[in-house]
C-alpha positions in Angstrom: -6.7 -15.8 7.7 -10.0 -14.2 8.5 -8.9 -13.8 12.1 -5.5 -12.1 11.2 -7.6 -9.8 8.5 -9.5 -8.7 11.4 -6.4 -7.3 13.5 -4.4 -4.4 13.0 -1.1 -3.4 13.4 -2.1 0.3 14.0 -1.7 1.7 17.2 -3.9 4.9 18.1 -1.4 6.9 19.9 1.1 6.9 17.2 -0.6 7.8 14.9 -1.8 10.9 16.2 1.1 11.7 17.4 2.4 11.9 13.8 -0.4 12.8 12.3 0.0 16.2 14.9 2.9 17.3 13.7 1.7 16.6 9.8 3.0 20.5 9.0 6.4 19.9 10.3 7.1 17.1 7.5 8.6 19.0 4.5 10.9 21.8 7.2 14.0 20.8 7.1 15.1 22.0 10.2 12.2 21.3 11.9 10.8 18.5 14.1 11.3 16.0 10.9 15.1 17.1 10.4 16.5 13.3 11.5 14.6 11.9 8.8 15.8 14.6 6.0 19.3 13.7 7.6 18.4 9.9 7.1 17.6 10.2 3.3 20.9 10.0 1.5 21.9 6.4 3.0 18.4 4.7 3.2 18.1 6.3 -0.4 21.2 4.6 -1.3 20.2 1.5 0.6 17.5 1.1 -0.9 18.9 2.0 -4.8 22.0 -0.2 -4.4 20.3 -3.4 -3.7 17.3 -2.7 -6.4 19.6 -2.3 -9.1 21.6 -5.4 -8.0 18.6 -7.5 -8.2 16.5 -5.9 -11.1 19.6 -5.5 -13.1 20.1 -1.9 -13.2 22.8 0.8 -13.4 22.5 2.8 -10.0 24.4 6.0 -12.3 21.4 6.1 -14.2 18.8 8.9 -13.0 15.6 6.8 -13.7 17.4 3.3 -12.2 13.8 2.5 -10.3 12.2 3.2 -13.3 9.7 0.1 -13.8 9.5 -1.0 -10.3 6.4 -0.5 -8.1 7.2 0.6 -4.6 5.4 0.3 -1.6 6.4 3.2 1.1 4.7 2.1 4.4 4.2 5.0 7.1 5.1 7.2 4.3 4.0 10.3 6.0 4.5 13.5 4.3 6.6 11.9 1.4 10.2 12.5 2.9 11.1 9.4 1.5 8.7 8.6 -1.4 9.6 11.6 -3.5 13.3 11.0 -3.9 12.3 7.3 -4.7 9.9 8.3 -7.6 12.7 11.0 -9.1 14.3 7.7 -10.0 11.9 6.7 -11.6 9.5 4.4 -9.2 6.4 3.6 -9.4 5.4 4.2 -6.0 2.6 4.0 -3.4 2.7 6.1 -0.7 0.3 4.6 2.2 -0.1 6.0 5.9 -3.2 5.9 8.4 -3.1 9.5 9.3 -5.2 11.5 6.9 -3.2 15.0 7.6 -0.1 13.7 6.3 -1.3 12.1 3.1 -2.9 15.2 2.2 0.5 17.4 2.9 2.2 14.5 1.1 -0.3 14.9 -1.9 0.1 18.7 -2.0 4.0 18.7 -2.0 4.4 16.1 -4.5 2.2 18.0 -6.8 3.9 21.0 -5.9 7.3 19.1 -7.0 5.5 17.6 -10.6 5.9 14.5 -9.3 3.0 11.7 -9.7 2.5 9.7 -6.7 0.1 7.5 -5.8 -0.7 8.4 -2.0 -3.6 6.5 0.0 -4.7 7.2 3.9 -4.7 3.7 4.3 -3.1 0.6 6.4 -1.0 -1.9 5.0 -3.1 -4.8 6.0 -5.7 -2.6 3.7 -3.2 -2.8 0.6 -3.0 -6.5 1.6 -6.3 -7.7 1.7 -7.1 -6.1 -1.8 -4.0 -8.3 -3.4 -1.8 -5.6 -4.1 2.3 -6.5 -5.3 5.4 -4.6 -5.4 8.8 -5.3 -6.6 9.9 -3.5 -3.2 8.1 -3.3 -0.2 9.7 -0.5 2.5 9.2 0.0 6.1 11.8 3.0 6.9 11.4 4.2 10.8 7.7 2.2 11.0 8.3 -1.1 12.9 9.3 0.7 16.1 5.5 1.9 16.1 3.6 -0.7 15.6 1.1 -2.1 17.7 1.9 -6.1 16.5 5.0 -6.6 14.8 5.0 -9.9 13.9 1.3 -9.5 11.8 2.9 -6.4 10.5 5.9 -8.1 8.8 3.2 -11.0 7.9 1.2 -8.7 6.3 3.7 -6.3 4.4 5.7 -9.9 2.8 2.5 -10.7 1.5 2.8 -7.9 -1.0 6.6 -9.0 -2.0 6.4 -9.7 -5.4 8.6 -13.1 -6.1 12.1 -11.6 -6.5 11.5 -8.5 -5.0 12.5 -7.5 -1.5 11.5 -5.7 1.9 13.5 -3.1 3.3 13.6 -1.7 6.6 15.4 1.3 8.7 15.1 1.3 12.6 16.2 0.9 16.0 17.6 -1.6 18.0 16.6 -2.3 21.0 20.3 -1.8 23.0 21.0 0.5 26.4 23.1 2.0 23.5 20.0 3.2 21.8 18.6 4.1 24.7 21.0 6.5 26.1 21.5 8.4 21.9 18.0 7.8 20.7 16.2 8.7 23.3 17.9 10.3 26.5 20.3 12.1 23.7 17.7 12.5 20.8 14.1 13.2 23.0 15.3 14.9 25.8 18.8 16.7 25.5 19.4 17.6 21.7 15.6 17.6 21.2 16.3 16.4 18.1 12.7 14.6 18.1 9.7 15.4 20.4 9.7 13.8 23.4 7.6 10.5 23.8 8.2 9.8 19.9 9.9 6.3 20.6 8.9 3.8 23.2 12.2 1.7 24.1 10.7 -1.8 24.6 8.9 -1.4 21.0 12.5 -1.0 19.3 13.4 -4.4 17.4 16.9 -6.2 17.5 18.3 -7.2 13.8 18.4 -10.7 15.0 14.3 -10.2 15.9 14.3 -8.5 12.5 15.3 -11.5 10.6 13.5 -13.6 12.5 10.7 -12.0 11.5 11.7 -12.3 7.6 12.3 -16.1 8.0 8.9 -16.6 9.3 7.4 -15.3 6.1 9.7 -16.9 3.9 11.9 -14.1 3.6 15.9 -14.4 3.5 17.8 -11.9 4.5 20.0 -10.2 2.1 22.3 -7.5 3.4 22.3 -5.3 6.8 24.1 -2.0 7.8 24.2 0.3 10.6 23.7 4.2 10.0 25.8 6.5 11.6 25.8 9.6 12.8 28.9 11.9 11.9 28.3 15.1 14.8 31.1 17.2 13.0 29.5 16.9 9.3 26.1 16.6 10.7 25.8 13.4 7.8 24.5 10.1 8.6 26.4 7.0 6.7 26.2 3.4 6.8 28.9 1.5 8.9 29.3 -1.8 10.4 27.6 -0.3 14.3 24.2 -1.9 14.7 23.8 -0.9 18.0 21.5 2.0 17.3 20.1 2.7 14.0 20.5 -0.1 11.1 18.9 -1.3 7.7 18.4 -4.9 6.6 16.5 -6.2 3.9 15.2 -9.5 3.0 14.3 -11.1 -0.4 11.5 -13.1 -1.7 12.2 -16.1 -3.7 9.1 -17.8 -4.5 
């Protein structure tokens, strides 16, 4: 255990490149505008299957209400936010300093009480902390080892709660929309933000689960709708998908 303290899952070049662009997180239309468009259905992912194992109404407003939430990579908050308006408890950890403090400044600009932390996971690990829901949402495509990663994020699982993750697979499919389409022709995202062989199959995914204990408990593919401009879940996990897995003991 000592040895796998000692490693990290971090790799340099990522996070600067994110932590570069820390003013672009809260424009809209801006550099982070794929992961504004993402929000609704990992929001909904992430609500429907929280309220199915908790117990809880998903109509109600404060249906997280109770539940502490761990927000890996959580940059400048895109996703945290919405997830405490419904009333998490939630954690908000990434390694690049600049985008904790926008994330810190936003969310006390929007009243909301979040508990953000320039910090690794393994960091959050090694001091014992639990969640009821542990999220990785367009991280594992960046790490440097993905197997401690998972290792060390289900280690923070809370018996009953789960782990929830957005990304992309690893398909020529994904490489010809997420990066020839997404980089370099819509310019959707900067160029060089993804790194092909570092994108993770759902299969890989839930191997990964299973070798922490983890089962999986429901995968999606997300969508993208060019005439609305909307993303939505489908069956299509050739480029982007969701899949969480549960711990039971």
């Amino acid at each position: 255990m000592a040895e796998a303290q000692r490693k990290t899952t971090i790799d340099p070049a990522e996070v600067s490149r994110f932590a570069a662009m820390s003013k672009e997180w809260w424009a809209a239309q801006g550099k982070m505008r794929p992961l504004h468009a993402l929000n609704p259905v990992r929001i909904t992912f992430i609500k429907d299957i929280a309220c199915d194992l908790f117990d809880r109404s998903p109509r109600k407003l404060d249906c997280l209400s109770g539940l502490r939430i761990l927000d890996i990579g959580c940059g400048g908050g895109i996703l945290s936010e919405p997830l405490a308006r419904l009333g998490g408890d939630v954690v908000g950890v990434d390694p690049a300093a600049e985008n904790v403090e926008v994330a810190k400044l936003h969310a006390e600009q929007s009243g909301l009480s979040i508990d953000y932390r320039a910090a690794t996971a393994e960091a959050l690990a090694d001091a014992g902390e639990k969640f009821d829901i542990v999220i990785a949402s367009e991280v594992v495509e960046h790490v440097a080892d993905l197997s401690l990663f998972v290792k060390r994020a289900s280690e923070m699982v809370k018996p009953g709660g789960f782990f929830a993750v957005t990304t992309i697979n690893r398909t020529m499919k994904s490489f010809a929309l997420a990066i020839v389409g997404a980089e370099y022709i819509l310019r959707w995202l900067p160029v060089g933000t993804h790194t092909w062989d570092k994108f993770v199959t759902p299969e890989e995914m839930r191997g990964e689960f299973a070798a922490t204990g983890l089962s999986e408990l429901d995968r999606g593919g997300i969508i993208f709708n060019p005439l609305s401009g909307e993303w939505r879940r489908g069956m299509d996990t050739d480029v982007n998908y969701m899949i969480a897995a549960k711990k039971t003991a």
